[in-house]
N, C-alpha and C positions, 0 to 999 in steps of 0.2 A: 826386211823380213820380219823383225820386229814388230815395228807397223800394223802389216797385216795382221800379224797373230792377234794384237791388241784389239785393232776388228771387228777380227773375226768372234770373240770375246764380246764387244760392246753389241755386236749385232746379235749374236745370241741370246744376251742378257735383254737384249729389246723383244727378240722374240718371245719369251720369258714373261716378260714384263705385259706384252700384248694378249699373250693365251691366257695373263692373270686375270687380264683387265674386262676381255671377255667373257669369262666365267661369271667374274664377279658383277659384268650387267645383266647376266643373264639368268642371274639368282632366283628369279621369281617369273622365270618363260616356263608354261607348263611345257613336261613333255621332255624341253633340254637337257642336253650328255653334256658333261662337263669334258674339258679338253684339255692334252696333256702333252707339254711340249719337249720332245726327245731330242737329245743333242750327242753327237759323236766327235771326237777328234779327228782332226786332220793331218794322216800323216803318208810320205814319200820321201820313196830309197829307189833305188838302183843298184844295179849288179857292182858301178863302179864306185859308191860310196858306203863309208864304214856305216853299218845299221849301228854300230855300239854307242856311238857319239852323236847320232843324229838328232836331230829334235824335232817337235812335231810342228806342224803349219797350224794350232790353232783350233778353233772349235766351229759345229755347220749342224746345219737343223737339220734330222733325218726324220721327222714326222711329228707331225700336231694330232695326235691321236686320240678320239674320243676314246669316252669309260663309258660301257652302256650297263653299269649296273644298275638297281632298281632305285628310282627316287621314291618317297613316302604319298602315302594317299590323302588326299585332300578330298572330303564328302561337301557334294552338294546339292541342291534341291530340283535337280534339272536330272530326270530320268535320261537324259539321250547324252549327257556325260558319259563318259568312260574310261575305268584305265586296265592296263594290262596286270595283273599278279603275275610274274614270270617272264616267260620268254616270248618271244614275237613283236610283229608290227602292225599295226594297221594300214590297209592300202587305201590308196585314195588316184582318183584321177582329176584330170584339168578340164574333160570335157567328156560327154556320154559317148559309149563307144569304142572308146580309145583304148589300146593294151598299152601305153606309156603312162607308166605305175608309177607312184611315189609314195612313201613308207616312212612311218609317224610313229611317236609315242604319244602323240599328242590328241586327248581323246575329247575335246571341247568341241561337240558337234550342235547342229541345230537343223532347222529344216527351212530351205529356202520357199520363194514364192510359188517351184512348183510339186512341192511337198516331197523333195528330195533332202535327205542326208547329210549334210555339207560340213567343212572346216570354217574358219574364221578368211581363210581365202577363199573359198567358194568351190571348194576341190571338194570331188565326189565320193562321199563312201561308201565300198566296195563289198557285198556281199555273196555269199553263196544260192542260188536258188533252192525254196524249200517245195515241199506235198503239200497236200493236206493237212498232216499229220504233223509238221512241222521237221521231218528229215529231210538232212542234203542230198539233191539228187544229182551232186557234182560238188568234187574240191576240188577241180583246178581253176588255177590261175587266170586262165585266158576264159572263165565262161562265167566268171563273176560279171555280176551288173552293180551299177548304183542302186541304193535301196531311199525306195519311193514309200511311204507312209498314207493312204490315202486318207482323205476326213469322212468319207460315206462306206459302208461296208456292201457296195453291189446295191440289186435290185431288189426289191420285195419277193417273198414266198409265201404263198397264200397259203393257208392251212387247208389240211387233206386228211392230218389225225390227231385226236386229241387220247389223252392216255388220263385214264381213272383209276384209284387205288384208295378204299377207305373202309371205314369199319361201319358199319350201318347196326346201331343202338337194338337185338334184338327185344328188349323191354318197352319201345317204344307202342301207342296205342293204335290201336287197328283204326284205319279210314276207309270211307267212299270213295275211291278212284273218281265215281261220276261226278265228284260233289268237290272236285280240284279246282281248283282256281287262284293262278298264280301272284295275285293284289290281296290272299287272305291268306296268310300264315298259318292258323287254323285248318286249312284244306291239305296241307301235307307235312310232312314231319322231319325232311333235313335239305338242303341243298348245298349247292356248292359253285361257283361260276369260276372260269376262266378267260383270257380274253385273246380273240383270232383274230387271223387278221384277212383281208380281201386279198387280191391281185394285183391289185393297187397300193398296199400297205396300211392300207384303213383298218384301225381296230374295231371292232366288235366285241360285245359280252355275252358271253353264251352260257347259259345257265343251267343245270340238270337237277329238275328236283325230284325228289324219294317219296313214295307216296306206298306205306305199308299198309295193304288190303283188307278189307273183309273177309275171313275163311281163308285168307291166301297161308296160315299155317297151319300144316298137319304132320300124320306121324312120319316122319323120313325128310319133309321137304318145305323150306318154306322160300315167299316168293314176296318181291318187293317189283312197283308198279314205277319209272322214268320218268320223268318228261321231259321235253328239251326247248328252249327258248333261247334266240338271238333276238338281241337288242330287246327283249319283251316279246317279240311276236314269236308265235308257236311256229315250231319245227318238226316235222312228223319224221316216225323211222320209215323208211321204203317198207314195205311190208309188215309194216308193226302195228297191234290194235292193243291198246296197252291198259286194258280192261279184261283181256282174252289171257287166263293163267286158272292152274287148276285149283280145284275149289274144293273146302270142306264145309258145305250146306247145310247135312244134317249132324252134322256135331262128333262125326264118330270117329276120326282120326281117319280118315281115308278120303282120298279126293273122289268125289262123286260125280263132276261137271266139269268140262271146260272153261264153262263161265260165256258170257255172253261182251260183245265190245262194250268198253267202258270207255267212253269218250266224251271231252267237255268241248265246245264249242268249235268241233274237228281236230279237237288235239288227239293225235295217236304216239306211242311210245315203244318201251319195250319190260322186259320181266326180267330183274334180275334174279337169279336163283342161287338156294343154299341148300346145301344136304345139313343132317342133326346134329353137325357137330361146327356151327358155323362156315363151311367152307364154301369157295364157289363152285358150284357145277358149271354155269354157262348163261346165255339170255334166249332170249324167243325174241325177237329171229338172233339167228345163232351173229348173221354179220351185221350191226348197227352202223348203219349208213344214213346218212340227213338226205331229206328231198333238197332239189336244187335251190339252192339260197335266193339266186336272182329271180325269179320268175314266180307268178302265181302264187301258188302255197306259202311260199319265206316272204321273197318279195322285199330283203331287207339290206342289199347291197343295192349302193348308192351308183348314179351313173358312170359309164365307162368303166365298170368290172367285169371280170369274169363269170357273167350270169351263170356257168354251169357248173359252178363250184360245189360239192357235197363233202362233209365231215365224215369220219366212220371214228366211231368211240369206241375204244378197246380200254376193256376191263380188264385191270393186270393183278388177275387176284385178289379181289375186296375179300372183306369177313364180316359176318354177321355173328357178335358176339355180346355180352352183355357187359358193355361198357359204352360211354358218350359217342356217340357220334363225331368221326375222327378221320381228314382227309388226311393221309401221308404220300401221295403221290398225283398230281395235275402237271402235264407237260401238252404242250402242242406244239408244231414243226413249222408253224410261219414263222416268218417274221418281217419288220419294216425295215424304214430306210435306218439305217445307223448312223451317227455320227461318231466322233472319235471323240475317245473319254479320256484314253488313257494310252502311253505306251510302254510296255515294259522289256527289257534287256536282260535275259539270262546267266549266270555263268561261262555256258556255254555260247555264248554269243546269239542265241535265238532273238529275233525282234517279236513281239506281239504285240499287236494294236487292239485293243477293246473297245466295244460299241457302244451306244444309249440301246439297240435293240438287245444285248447281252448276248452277241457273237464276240469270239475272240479269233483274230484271223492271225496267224504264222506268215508276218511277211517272208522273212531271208534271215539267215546265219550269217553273222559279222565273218568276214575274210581274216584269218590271221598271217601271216607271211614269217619266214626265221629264211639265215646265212647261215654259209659252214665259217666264214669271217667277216662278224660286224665290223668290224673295223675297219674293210677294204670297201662299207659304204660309201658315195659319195657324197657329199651335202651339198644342198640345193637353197639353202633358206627356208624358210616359214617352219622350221622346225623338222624337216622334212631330210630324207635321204634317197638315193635312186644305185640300184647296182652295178656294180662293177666287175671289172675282171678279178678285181683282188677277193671283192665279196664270193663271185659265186652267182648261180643262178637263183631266183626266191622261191623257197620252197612251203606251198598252201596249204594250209591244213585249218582243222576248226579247233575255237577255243577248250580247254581243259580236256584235252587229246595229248599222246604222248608228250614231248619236247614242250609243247605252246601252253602258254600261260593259260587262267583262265579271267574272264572278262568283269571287273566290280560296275555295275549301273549305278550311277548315283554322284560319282566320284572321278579323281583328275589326279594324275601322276604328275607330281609338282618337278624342279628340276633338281637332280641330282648333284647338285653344287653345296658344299661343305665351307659355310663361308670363311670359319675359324682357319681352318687348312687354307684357304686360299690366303689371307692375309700373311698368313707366315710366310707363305710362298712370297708375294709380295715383297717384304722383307728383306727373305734372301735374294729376290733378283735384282732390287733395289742394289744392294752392296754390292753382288756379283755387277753393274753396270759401273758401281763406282768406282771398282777396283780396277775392272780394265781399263778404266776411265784414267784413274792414276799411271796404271802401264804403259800407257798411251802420253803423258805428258814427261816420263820419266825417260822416255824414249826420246820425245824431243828436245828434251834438255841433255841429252847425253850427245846429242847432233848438233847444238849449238858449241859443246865443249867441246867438239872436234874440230867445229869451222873455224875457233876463236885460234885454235894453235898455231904459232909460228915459228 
């Protein structure tokens, strides 16, 4: 009986000794729970023996129990890092597809050869699908995918509107409309270009320049003359003579003339207008629409485009006031092919990839997983856990949400191992083996001094 108790004891202290030794290689695995190994006594009675005087049978491992408290953050220059602040896991699977899930602290990701998401195993990570907008349009568990990164942002979008906003210098000096010409700086008095793009993603420079009239101010109203040019070559407005604006002739503050077309080499345009207090009233023609780019007239999209491509300029409010000449707003709605610049990880576990064309696209929200008992996780290796009956079902939610932690980009949850603590541990289990270790020979020499009697 002795014997065993001693054992029971040595074997203990091994166990002991084993959960130290793992902890302490495991010092430096991101991600790692450090483990803690629980021991009970062994003891048996019966109805027919005295409980008073009994003794116990010895000591037995009742669980090697991880501690999943938080380990400290470790920053680094790798944006698709991540660790948890709080509570949660990350999920991952073995192969696209799969609902056989496995759940990490371990947030050292990267992006394989087919610009997926991955572990240092090659295990998939698991996101929620986003909108447009960038919200989940599901947290559960079974409709997460892998999250794929791509390096292009889609197909090109040809520009359809360009958007103008500026202050046009009313001190500047009256010009000839007729006497424009866009290689003499002299012939108009501000521009401003932007650059479109085709069907094909091909830039282009589109230019609009300001050309303040003769006669075009009088009392109530004054009127500035457009032009429009891609790549250099003149763009007419559909319906626009941009010489045609009202006119004060004879000097007396009232407009007396429509004015006659005022056009250089078929260039036609439009009339921006102001009431007397710099404001904008509107243009002539009221909708500013480009003739068709590809054909005839433009003729300045390159082969295999969308010959029937036309811009419409929308004035968002200019002012004519007496200060410099001052664009504060140029937008247009193409754009090219992207490539990926950049990708950034939220708090909230949002992915965003950023382009060269300056789209930002919302792939997916990182999956966060929590237990009603970590503990009764199973372990699997690579740092990883998969649930169990003890765990509980895994319950999905997204980062910095109730219970779930929220998500640092940048950074790695080093392991949770206290190496001070653990050598003392050490230590003790060290002694605790030697002792039973002693009990163990004291025992057998207590068996020799019974064999030796005669």
């Amino acid at each position: 009986m002795s014997f065993n108790i001693a054992l029971s004891g040595i074997a203990a202290a091994q166990k002991d000794l084993n959960t130290t030794a793992n902890n302490i290689a495991n010092a430096n695995t991101i991600g790692f729970k450090e483990s803690r190994a629980e021991f009970a006594d062994v003891y048996a009675n019966s109805i027919f023996s005295n409980s008073k005087t009994a003794v116990g049978g010895g000591a037995t491992t009742t669980q090697v129990a991880q501690q999943f408290h938080q380990g400290s953050l470790q920053f680094t220059n790798n944006s698709l890092d991540m660790a948890i602040s709080g509570g949660g896991f990350f999920v991952t699977s073995s192969e696209i597809g799969t609902q056989d899930h496995a759940f990490t602290r371990a947030g050292a990701f990267k992006v394989d050869t087919n610009n997926y998401m991955v572990d240092s195993a090659g295990n998939f990570l698991q996101g929620f699908p986003v909108d447009e907008d960038g919200n989940s349009t599901s947290v559960s568990l079974t409709t997460t995918q892998p999250i794929k990164i791509p390096d292009t942002a889609g197909s090109p979008v040809m520009t359809s509107n360009v958007g103008l906003q500026m202050n046009l210098n009313v001190g500047e000096s009256e010009l000839d409309p007729a006497a424009f010409d866009p290689n003499d700086s002299d012939t108009f008095n501000s521009s401003t270009s932007v650059t479109v793009y085709d069907s094909l993603g091909e830039a282009h420079i589109m230019t609009t320049y300001f050309v303040k009239p003769q006669g075009g101010s009088h009392t109530g109203e004054s009127n500035w003359v457009a032009y429009y040019a891609v790549d250099g070559k003149p763009v007419n407005m559909t319906g626009g003579t941009a010489g045609t604006y009202p006119q004060d002739t004879t000097g007396d503050g009232n407009p007396d003339s429509t004015g006659t077309a005022q056009t250089t080499g078929g260039w036609s345009g439009s009339v921006v207008k102001f009431n007397d207090v710099g404001a904008f009233t509107g243009t002539d023609p009221a909708v500013l629409t480009t003739e068709v780019l590809g054909v005839n007239g433009a003729d300045v999209l390159g082969p295999g485009a969308d010959g029937s491509q036309t811009i419409t300029i929308n004035y968002n409010n200019p002012t004519q006031y007496a200060s410099p000449f001052e664009v504060t707003e140029l937008t247009q709605d193409g754009t090219t092919v992207g490539r990926l610049t950049n990708v950034n990880i939220g708090s909230d576990g949002l992915v965003n990839a950023s382009y060269s064309n300056g789209s930002s696209v919302p792939l997916a929200r990182v999956a966060l997983v929590r237990f009603a008992n970590e503990q009764g996780l199973t372990q699997v290796g690579n740092t990883s856990w998969k649930a169990s009956l003890d765990s509980g079902p895994a319950l999905a939610g997204e980062a910095n949400s109730g219970t779930f932690g929220s998500i640092r980009s940048s950074a790695l949850e080093q392991s949770n191992v206290d190496l001070t603590t653990e050598l003392v541990d050490l230590i003790s289990a060290q002694r605790n083996f030697q002792a039973n270790s002693r009990t163990l020979e004291v025992n057998n020499t207590l068996n020799q001094t019974v064999l030796q009697i005669r």
